[in-house]
C-alpha positions in Angstrom: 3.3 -3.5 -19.5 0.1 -2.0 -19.3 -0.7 1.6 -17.9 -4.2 2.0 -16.0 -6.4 4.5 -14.3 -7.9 3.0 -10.9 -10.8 2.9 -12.1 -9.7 0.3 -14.8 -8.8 -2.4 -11.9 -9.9 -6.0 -13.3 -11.2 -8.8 -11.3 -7.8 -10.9 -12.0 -5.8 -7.2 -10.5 -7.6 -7.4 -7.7 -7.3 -11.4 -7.3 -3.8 -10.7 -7.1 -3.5 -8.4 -4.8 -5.7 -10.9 -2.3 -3.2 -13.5 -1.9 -0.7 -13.6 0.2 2.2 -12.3 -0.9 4.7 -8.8 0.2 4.5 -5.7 -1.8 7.6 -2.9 -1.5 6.3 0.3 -0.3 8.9 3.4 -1.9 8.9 6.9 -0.6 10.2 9.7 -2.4 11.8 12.1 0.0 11.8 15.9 -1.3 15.3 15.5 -1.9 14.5 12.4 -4.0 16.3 9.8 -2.0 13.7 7.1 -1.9 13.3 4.6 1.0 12.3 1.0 0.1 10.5 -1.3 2.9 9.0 -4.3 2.3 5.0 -4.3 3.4 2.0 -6.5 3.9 -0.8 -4.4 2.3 -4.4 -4.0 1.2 -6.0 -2.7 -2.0 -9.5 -0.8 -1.0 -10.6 -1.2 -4.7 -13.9 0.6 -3.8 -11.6 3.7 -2.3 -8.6 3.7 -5.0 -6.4 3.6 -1.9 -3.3 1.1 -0.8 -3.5 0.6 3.1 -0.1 -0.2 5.1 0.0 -0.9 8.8 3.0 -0.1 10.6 4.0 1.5 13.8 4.8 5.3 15.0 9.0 4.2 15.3 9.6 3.8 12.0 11.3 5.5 9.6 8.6 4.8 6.7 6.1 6.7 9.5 8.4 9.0 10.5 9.1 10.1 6.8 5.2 10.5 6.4 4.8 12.4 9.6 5.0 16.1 8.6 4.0 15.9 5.0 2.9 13.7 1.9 5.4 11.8 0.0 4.7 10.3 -3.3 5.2 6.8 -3.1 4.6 3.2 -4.7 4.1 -0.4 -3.8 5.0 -3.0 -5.9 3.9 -6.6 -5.8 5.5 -9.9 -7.7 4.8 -13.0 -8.2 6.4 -14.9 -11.5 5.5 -12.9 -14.3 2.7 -11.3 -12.7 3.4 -8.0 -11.2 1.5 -4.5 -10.0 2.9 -1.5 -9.2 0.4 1.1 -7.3 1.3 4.6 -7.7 -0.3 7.7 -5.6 0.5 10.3 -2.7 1.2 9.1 1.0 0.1 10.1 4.3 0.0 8.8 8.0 -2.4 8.9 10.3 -2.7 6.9 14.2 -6.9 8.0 13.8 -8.0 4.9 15.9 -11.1 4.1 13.6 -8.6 4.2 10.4 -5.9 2.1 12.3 -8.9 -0.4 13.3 -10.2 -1.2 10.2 -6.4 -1.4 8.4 -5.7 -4.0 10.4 -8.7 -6.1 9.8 -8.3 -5.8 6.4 -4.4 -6.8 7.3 -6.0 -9.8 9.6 -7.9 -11.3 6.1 -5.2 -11.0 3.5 -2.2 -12.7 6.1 -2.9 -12.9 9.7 -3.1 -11.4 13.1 -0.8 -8.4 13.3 1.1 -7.8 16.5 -0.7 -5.1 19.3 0.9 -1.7 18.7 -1.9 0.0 20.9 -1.6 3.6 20.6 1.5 3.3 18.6 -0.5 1.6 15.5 0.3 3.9 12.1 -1.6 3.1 9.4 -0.2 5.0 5.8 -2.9 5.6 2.7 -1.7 5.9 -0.8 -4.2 7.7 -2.9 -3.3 5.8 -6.0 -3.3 7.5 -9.3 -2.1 5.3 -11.7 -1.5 1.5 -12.0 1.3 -0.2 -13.8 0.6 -3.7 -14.3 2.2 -7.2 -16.3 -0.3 -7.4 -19.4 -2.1 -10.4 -17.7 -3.8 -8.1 -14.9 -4.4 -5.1 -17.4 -8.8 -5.3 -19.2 
C-alpha cells in the first residue's frame, strides 16, 4: 500500500480513475456512523478534488447539507485500487453542477436531468491511499 499527498498523483493514478468503473463514496457522520453509496465520480487532478453528482433527495446530500463531513471514495478493479481521502460539502451552484456533470458525461455517459434538483458534492482530498502499482 502506498500513502500519497495529492500532489504525488501519477499518470497510471490518474489513468485509473478515467475508466469506467464505480467508486464508494463514505461519509462519517459526527456520531461516526458512516454511510456507504456507491458513485460514479471524477478526479479534478489539477484541483485535488473528487467530484460526485447526485440529486437534492438523498441521503448522501442530505447528510452534506448543513455541514462538512469527512469522507472517502474508494475505487477497485483486480489488484488495482485508490482510495481518496478529504472533507465533503454540497453545493446545487448551477455553474459547479454544470461542469460536474460534463465531467460525469466523459468518464460514463449522459446523466439523467435533475434540473434544479442537481447536487454535486466536492471532496477536498488530503491524502491518497493507493495499491503499490499506482503509487511514483
Amino acid at each position: 500500500m502506498a500513502v500519497l499527498s495529492p500532489q504525488e498523483t501519477t499518470a497510471a493514478l490518474n489513468e485509473f480513475v478515467s475508466e469506467k468503473h464505480l467508486g464508494i463514496l463514505t461519509l462519517v457522520r459526527k456520531d461516526g456512523r458512516p454511510h456507504s453509496t456507491p458513485v460514479g465520480f471524477m478526479w479534478d487532478d489539477e484541483n485535488k478534488v473528487v467530484k460526485i453528482i447526485t440529486w437534492s433527495g438523498s441521503l448522501k446530500t442530505r447528510l452534506l447539507k448543513e455541514e462538512t463531513l469527512v469522507g472517502t471514495i474508494s475505487q477497485v478493479d483486480g489488484g488495482r485500487w485508490v482510495t481518496f481521502e478529504g472533507i465533503c460539502s454540497s453545493t446545487g451552484d448551477s455553474e459547479i453542477c454544470s461542469d460536474a456533470v460534463k465531467r460525469y458525461s466523459l468518464r460514463y455517459s449522459e446523466p439523467k436531468d435533475r434540473g434544479d434538483e442537481r447536487r454535486t458534492i466536492t471532496m477536498t482530498v488530503d491524502r491518497i491511499l493507493s495499491s503499490a502499482g499506482l503509487a511514483p
